[in-house]
C-alpha positions, 0 to 999 in steps of 0.5 A: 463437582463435575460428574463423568457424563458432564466432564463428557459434554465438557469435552465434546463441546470443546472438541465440537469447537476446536473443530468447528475452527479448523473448518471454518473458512474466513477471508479478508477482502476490500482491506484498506490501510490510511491515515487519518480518517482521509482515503486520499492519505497513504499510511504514513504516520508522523508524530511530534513530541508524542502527538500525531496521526492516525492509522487507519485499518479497514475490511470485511470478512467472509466468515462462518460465523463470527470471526476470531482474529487478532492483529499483530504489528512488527517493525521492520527494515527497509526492505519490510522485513520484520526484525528478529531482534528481541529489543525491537519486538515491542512485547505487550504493545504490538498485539490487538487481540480478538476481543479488542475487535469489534465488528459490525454485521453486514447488510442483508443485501451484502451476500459477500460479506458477514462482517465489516471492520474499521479501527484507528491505532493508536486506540483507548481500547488497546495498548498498541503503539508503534515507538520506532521510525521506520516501516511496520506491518501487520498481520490478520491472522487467527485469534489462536494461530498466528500463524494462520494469517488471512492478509498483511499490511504496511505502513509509515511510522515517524517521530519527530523527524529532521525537518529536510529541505526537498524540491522538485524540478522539471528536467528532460533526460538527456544522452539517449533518444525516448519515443514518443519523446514525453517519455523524456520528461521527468522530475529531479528531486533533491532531498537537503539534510544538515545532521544535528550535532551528535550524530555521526555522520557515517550513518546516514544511508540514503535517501528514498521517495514513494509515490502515492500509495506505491509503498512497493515501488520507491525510488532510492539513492543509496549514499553506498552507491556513488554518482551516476546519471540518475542518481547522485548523493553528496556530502559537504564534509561537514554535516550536509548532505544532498541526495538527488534523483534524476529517474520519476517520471510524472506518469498521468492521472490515474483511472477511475471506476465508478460503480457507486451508481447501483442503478447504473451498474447492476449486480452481479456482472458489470464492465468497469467502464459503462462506455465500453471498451477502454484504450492507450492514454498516452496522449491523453490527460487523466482527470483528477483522481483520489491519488491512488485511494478508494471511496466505498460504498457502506449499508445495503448498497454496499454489495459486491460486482464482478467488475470486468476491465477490458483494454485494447492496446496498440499493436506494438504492445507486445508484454504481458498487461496487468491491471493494478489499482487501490484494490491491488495495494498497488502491487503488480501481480501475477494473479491480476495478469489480463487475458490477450484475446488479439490484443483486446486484454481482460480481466474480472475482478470482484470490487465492493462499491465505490470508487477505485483508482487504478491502472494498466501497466506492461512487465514480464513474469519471471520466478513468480515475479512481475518485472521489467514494468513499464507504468507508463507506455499505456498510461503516457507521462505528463507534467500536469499530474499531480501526485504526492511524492513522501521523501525520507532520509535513512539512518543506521541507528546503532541503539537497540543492537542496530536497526534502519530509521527514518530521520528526515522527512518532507511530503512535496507535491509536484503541482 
């Protein structure tokens, strides 16, 4: 039996710790999202007859001390918005829970970080599982508040998806003049489905094409919205069905910067290029890149630089230029807008070591927003890139109360 002044040490100890956790500061950075143990792969996950790939989650953690965090998994739509509906909540399959996470310590050289995590899901250790064709994302949020959350994710999910037929073709826009004139160059890919018997036809949607890693950034052709110059869908009458898009454009190789080099780029302050400045690559052919990925740098070496990007673009450049990368998600974002001091931009960004694809892009800000992007008047626009393009076919289920699923897949690579 507890005494009066134990039960008083009980409760300072626990009001001590609820405390210490509404103080402590935890921040997520370098979070990495891939498939099968292979930077290179976006998170796209195909299972056959219950067999397939990997997810891949991958961050370290500036903490207090060590961290209490969970991972929460939710199905989502085809806009990524988690679903609201009770029979797609997955219960007891959708959480990762603080003591199901292991983390590793970091070197004492690392100043940046405390913790490092890697993890694999589906796993022995947890019951998560994603039972629905679809997106899906994640949340890190705090071991006892949800709500509390310190990053988020996405992902690709597939199970046993319609083998379509896809190809890609080399095409130059026509009705309208394009200078310099490589803008013209696109590719015209078209996505054939034939629908097993017993399945309506009415609900298939429409057919979208993500580039990479650009989850963010597909190009879509909505069976709802009828032929027009660059996009057009068809339907046989019967169970076929073609979907085309006449509007990706190649673009380049991505850039690269290296700083895996410890005696070459030394800490704290380095420029992502040791050369210097960097400059417009329209007319110049990339080298060949992670197609969007990162490779880092683990152990003592695997410190943290303030890494400064620094572009001169052309005097007719007159938008706002942002730098997007691996180490962005490949989202454009308004915090990751470059500084134009006469046309010579510039921005510092804090990078663990390793190596990161990234770009140099045009848009506007509008509502908090990065529109009107253009990925290539900085970058130029050539057949010879290789990219992975990951085509889809959507599909309105009426199961489970009605939800957007993936019925047909093929990953084609325009080289």
């Amino acid at each position: 039996m507890i005494n009066n002044r134990g039960f008083f040490f009980v409760i300072l100890f626990l009001l001590i710790g609820f405390y210490s956790r509404l103080i402590a500061q935890v921040e997520i950075k370098t979070l990495r999202v891939f498939a099968n143990d292979d930077e290179k792969n976006p998170p796209v996950l195909v299972y056959t007859e219950g067999q397939g790939d990997i997810l891949n989650i991958e961050f370290d953690v500036k903490s207090d001390g060590e961290p209490s965090l969970q991972i929460i998994f939710k199905f989502c739509d085809k806009e990524w918005y988690p679903y609201d509906n009770i029979f797609l909540k997955n219960f007891g399959h959708d959480v990762v829970h603080p003591n199901e996470l292991f983390y590793t310590p970091t070197e004492i050289t690392v100043k940046e970080a405390d913790y490092s995590y890697s993890g694999s899901f589906p796993n022995q250790r947890s019951t998560v599982e994603f039972p629905f064709s679809g997106k899906w994302k994640f949340y890190i949020t705090d071991g006892f508040d949800e709500s509390k959350v310190f990053a988020e994710g996405k992902f690709i999910v597939l199970h046993d998806p319609l083998d379509i037929s896809a190809d890609i073709k080399k095409e130059t826009l026509e009705g309208s003049v394009y200078f310099p004139t490589d803008l013209g160059k696109i590719y015209n890919i078209t996505a054939n489905l034939i629908l097993p018997e017993g399945m309506p036809v009415f609900d298939v949607s429409s057919m979208e094409v993500i580039e990479n890693f650009k989850l963010d950034y597909p190009y879509i052709v909505d069976k709802g919205n009828n032929n027009d110059r660059l996009h057009q869908y068809y339907y046989d009458g019967n169970r076929g069905f073609s979907f085309t898009t006449k509007e990706v454009r190649p673009g380049n190789e991505y850039r690269q910067v290296n700083l895996r080099d410890h005696k070459k780029f030394i800490a704290p302050n380095v420029n992502a290029q040791f050369e210097g400045l960097e400059t417009s690559r329209f007319f110049v052919e990339g080298k060949k890149d992670l197609n969007g990925g990162s490779k880092l740098v683990e152990g003592p070496y695997g410190t943290y630089l303030n890494v400064s990007f620094r572009v001169r673009v052309p005097d007719e450049i007159r938008k706002k230029v942002f730098l997007v990368g691996s180490f962005t998600k490949w989202q454009v974002l308004p915090e990751f807008e470059m500084d134009n001091n006469n046309g010579l931009f510039s921005k510092t960004v804090q990078l663990k070591r390793g190596v990161y694809d990234y770009q140099y892009i045009t848009g506007e800000i509008e509502d908090g927003l990065v529109k009107n992007i253009d990925w290539y008047v900085l970058e130029g626009n050539t057949w010879a890139t290789s990219i992975n393009y990951f085509v889809f076919i959507w599909y309105k289920d009426t199961d489970k109360g009605g939800y957007d699923r993936i019925i047909g897949y093929k990953k084609i690579v325009s080289k």
